[in-house]
N, C-alpha and C positions, 0 to 999 in steps of 0.2 A: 574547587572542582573535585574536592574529592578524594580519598585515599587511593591510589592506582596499585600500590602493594596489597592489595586486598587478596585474602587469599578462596582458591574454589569452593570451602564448603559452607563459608560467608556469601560469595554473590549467591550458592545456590540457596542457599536459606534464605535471603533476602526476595528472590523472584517465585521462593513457593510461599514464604508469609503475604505478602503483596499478592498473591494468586487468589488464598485463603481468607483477606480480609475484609469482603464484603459477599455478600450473597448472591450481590449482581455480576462479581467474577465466577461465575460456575464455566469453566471448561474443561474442554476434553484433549487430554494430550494425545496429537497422531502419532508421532514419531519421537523418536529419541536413538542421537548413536552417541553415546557415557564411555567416560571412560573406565578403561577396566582398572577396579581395586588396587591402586600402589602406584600407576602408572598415569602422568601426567602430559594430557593431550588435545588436542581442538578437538571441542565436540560440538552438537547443535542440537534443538531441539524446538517442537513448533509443537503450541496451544490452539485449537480452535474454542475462540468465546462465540454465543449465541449462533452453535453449531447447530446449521440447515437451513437458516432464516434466511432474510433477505438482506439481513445488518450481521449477519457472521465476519467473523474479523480473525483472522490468522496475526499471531506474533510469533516470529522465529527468533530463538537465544542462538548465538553463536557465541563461544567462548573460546580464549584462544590457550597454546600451549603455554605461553607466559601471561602473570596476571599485567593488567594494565588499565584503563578508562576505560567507561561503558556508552557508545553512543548511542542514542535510540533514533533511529530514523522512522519518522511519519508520511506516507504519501497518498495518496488517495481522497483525499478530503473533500477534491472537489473532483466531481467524475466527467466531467470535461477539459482536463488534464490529463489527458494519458503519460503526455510523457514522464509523470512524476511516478505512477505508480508501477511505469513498465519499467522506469532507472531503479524502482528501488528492489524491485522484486531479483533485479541480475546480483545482487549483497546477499540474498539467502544462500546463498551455496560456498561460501567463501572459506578459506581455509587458514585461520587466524593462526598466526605464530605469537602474535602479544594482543593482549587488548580484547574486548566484547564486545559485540553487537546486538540489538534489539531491532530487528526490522520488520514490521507494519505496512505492506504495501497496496491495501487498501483498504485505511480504515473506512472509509462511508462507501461499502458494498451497494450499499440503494442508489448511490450516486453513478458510482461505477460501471453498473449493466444498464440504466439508463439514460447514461450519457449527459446527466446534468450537473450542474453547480450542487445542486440541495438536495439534500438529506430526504430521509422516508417522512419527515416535519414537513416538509415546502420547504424550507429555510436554511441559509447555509450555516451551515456546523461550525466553522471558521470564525462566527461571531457568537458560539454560544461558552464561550469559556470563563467569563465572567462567576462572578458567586452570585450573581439573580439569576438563579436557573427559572427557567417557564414549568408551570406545572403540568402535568399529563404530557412531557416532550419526547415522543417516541427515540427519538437522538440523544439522550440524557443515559441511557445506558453505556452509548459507547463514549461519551465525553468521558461520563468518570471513568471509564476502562484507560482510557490515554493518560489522564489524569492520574490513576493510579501507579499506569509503568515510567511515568517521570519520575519517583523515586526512585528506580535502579536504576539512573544515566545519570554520568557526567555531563554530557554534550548531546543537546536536541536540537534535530533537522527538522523542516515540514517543507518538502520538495513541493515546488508548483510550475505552473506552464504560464505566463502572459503575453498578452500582444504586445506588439511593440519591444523596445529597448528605452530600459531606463537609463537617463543622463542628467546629473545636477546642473546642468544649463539648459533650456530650450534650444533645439536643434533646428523640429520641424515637429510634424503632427504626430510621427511616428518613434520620432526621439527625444525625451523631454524628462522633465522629473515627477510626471505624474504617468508613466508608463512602467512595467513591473519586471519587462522582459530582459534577462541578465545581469542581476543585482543577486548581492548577499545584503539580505537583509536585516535588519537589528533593532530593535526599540528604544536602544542610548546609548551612549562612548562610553561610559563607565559605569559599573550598577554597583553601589554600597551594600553588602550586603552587612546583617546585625551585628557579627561577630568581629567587625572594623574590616575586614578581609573586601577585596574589590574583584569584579571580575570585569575586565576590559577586552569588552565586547569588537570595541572597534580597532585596538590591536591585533587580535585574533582573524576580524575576518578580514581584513588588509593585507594580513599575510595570506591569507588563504587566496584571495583575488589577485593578488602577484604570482601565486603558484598556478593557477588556472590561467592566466594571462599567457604565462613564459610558454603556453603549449597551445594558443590559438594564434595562428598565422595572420589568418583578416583580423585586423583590428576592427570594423565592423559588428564582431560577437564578442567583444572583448567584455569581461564584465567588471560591476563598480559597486562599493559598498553605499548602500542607500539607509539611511540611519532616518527612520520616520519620526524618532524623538516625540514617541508618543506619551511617556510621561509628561509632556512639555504640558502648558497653555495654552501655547501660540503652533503645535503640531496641529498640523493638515490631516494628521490622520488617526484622530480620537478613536474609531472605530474600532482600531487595532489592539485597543484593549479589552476587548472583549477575543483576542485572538488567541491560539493553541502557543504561540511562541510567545507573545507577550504573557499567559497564567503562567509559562514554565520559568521565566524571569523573576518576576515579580513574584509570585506566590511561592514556588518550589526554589526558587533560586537558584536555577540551573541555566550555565551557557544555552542560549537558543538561536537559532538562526534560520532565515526563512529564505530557501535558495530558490529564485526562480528563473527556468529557461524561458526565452519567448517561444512563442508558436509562428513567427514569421521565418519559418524555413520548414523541413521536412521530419516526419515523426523521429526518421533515424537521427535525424543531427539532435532534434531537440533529447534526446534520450543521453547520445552522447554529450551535449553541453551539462547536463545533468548528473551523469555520470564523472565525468570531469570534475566538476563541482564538489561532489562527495568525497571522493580519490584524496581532493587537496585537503579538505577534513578532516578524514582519518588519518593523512600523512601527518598534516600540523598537529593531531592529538596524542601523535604516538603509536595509532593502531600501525600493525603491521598484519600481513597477510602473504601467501606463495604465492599469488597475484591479482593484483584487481583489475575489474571491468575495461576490456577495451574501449578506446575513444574512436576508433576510427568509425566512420559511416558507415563504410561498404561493409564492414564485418560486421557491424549492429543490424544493419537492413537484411542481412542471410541473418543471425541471428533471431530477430522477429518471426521470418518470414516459416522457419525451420521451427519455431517454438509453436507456430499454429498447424503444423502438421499433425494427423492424425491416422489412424487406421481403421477405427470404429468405435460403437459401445459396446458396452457391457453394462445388460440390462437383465432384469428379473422381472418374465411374465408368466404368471400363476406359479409362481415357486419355484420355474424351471429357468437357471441362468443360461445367459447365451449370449454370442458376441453379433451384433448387427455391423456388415462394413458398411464402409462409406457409401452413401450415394444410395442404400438398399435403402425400400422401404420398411413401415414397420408392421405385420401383419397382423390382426388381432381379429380376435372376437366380439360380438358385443359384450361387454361384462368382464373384459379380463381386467386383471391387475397387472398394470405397467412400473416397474421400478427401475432408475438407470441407476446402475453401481457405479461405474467409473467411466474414464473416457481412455482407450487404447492407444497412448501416445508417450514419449519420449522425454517428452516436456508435460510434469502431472500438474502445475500449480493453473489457479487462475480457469481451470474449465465451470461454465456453469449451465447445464442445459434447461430448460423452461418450454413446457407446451404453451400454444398462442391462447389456448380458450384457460388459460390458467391467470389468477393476479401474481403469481408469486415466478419473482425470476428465476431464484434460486432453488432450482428442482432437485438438485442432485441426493438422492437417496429416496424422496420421498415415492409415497405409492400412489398412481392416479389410476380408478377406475375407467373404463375405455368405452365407452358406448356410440361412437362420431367419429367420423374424420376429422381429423386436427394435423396442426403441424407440430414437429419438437425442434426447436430452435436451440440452436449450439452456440455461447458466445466463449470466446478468448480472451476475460481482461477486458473486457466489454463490448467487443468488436465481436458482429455476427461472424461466422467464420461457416456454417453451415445450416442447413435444413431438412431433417428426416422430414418422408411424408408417412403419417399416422394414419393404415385404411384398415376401415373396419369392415370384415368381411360383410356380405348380405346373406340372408337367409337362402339358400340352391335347394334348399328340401324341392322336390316333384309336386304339384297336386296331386292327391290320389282321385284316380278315374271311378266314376259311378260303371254301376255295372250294367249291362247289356239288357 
């Protein structure tokens, strides 16, 4: 797993060579809080790759006050999942005392704002990890991008949502061993890695599902390590190697594990069963932090509910910025140029506005000329969350009167 004495100017040089080494990594750092010269502290910092697109993809470094493992958590993969990429988005803000984080909260953006399984391809991302990549795969940029930040982690997550509850016995229709909901998931019990060194997968997350276990009351959501033993012959589920946790196993040799909550209860719980999930994780890896993510419901459902608030935009039409509130409409000319800067809220990740007469969801920066009525559509993490109406003034000129 890894040297965990590593020290900051090693991981940092390790996540800007890996930034730097292919052409298809071009991003743009938004933010950065560093620490000051001599002084040793948690700090964070977030990359936007194929920044503005429809497949832009945010990764936040979190690095902690002491060195320790680096986890990278993956969610978004499949954008009828919410609850993976809304649990993993609540680990960006976190205040590391030991240990690193990488988190990814929705790598398949195309998926994400339209609410499906598949990728800007048609096809899910989840099985393109394989080494027969498809040629011309508009999803081939951000695979090798995941691909790439599995080098800086000890320990990779890919947070998902399924129906049902899985159980190594058949229950019923909804409880069984071919259902995905509340499992840690894993590819083998034990993986040989070259160096004779083993890493025991199913040790690891055994503890983990006892830690998660001691803090759910219903046994009901209780969750179980599901080991699909996809190296096997005789596995049920070949598929899975072609998966984001099975390359990380097998090709990179990196602990992986695929956590999934079901979707049979409410987004908050699924968020928190998610949340929970991660917690035992980072605990069993050593990370430390001044606090992680609440598991309670009612505080995640205000939490949700409080993250989709807003006050307005902040847009640029013909050069001249200006804040439009909620609920106002947007007044233009024919001919003007519309550009939204940002979104006026509390909670800045995860906004993506898009006009209806537009293919591209991901508006945010770009400039539309304006000549029709249209609508601009506000989503939150994928969820409409509002509706400007877009009216284009009409010509009020007078006719001029013939004369007498």
């Amino acid at each position: 797993m890894g040297d965990h004495r590593r020290k900051y100017r090693l991981i940092i040089g390790l996540f800007l060579l890996s930034a730097m080494a292919g052409v298809f990594l071009i991003g743009e750092v938004l933010d950065v809080d560093s620490p000051p010269e001599g002084e040793t502290k948690a700090f964070s910092e977030v990359d936007a790759f194929f920044k503005g697109s429809d497949q832009e993809v945010e990764v936040y470094r979190l690095i902690g006050r002491e060195a320790g493992p680096t986890v990278l958590i993956f969610a978004g993969i499949h954008g009828d999942e919410s609850g993976g990429y809304l649990a993993a988005d609540r680990y960006v803000g976190l205040k590391l005392l030991r240990g690193n984080l990488i988190v990814v909260p929705r790598l398949n953006l195309y998926a994400v704002l339209t609410g499906r399984r598949t990728g800007l391809s048609g096809r899910d991302m989840n099985r393109k990890f394989s080494d027969s990549e498809e040629e011309n795969d508009p999803d081939d940029k951000v695979v090798r991008l995941a691909k790439s930040l599995m080098d800086q982690a000890d320990i990779i997550l890919n947070l998902h949502q399924g129906y049902g509850f899985y159980s190594p016995v058949w229950v019923d229709q909804t409880r069984n061993p071919v259902r995905w909901g509340q499992c840690n998931v894993i590819d083998i019990s034990t993986f040989n890695l070259p160096d004779g060194e083993r890493l025991h997968l199913e040790n690891f997350a055994r503890e983990v599902v006892q830690r998660i276990n001691s803090k759910l009351i219903d046994k009901r959501y209780h969750f179980h390590v599901n080991n699909t033993n996809t190296f096997s012959e005789r596995s049920f589920h070949k598929e899975q190697r072609r998966s984001l946790t099975y390359y990380a196993l097998a090709h990179k040799h990196k602990m992986a594990f695929g956590i999934e909550a079901t979707k049979n209860c409410s987004l908050a719980q699924g968020v928190g069963y998610l949340s929970l999930a991660v917690n035992a994780v980072l605990e069993k890896a050593g990370i430390r932090a001044e606090a992680f993510p609440s598991i309670l419901t009612a505080e995640i459902a205000k939490e949700l509910k409080r993250n989709e608030e807003f006050s307005g935009l902040r847009v640029r039409i013909n050069g001249v910025e200006r804040v439009i509130p909620r609920e106002s409409p947007i007044l233009l000319n024919p001919g003007d140029r519309l550009q939204i800067l940002s979104i006026e809220a509390n909670h800045p990740r995860g906004w993506y506005p898009s006009l209806s007469g537009s293919e591209m969801y991901n508006g945010m920066g770009k400039v539309f000329s304006i000549r029709q009525n249209d609508r601009l559509i506000l989503q939150k993490y994928g969820k409409r969350v509002a509706v400007f109406h877009v009216v284009v003034k009409k010509d009020t000129a007078l006719p001029i009167e013939g004369r007498s």
